[in-house]
Wavefront OBJ file of the C-alpha trace (Angstrom):
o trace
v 341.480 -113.487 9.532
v 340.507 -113.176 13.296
v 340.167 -109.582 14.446
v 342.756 -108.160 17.673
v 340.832 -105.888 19.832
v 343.644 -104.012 21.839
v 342.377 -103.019 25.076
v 343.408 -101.218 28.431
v 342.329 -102.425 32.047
v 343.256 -101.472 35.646
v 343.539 -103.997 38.610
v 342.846 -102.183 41.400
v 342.958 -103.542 44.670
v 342.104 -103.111 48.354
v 344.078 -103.510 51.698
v 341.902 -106.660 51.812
v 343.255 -107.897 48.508
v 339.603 -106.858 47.124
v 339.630 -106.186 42.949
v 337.934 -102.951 42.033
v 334.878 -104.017 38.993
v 332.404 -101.643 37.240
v 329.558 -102.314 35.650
v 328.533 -100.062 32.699
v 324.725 -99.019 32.491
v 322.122 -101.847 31.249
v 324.310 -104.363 31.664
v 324.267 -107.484 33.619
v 328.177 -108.438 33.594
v 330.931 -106.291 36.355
v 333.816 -106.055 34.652
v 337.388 -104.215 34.539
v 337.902 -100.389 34.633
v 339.202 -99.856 30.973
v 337.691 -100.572 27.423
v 339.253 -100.349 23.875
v 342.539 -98.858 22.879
v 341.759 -96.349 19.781
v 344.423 -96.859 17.087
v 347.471 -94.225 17.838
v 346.834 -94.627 21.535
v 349.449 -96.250 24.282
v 347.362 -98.014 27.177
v 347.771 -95.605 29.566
v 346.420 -93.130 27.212
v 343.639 -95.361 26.362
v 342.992 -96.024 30.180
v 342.676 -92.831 30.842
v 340.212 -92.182 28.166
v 338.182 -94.362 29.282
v 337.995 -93.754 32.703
v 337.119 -90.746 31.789
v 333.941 -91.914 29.707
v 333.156 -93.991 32.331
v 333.684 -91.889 35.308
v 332.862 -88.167 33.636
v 335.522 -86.722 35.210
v 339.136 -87.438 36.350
v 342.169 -85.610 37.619
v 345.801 -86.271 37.956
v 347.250 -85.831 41.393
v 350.732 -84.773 42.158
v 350.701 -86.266 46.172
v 354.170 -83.889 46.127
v 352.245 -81.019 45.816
v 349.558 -79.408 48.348
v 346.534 -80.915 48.076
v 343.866 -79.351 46.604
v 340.534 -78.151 48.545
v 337.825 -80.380 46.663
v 339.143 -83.742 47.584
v 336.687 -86.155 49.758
v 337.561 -85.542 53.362
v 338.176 -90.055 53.247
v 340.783 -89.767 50.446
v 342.287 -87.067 51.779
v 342.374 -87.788 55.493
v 342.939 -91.702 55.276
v 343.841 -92.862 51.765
v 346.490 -90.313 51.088
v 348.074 -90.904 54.214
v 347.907 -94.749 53.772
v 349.732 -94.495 50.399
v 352.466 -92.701 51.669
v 353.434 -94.933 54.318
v 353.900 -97.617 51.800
v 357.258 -98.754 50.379
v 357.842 -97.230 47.244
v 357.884 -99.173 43.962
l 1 2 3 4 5 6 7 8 9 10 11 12 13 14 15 16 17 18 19 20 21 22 23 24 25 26 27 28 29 30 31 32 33 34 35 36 37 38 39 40 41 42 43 44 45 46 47 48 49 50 51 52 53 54 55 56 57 58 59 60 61 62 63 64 65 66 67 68 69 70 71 72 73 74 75 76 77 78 79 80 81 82 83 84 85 86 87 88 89
């Protein structure tokens, strides 16, 4: 009986239609930001997790709210910005 790995990835993509990869240490292959879903978790959960693991740190942001102080000066001064102007979803 073949085995179902259950995994979670993000696409994430540039202005320039660009896909975001990572490549994990001593490895050859760039791949998707993500990795495997544990068995109670729901993909978001599990993509968080993961990011996590790969990233060693990772924060929420509520974009309603005032921005905190220890954001890079690029996400705060351009990216923010950028993603409010867009339409919403």
């Amino acid at each position: 009986m073949p085995t179902t790995l259950h995994i979670a990835a993000a696409c994430l993509f540039d202005a320039r239609g660009r896909l975001l990869l990572v490549r994990k240490r001593n490895t050859r292959c760039f791949m998707l930001p993500g990795g495997k879903r544990e068995a109670d978790e729901d993909a978001l959960s599990a993509l968080e997790r993961e990011l996590l693991e790969e990233l060693e740190e990772l924060r929420w942001l509520d974009t309603a709210q005032p921005l905190p102080d220890d954001l890079a000066l690029l996400l705060r001064d351009q990216v923010l910005p950028a993603l409010k102007r867009l339409p919403s979803v």
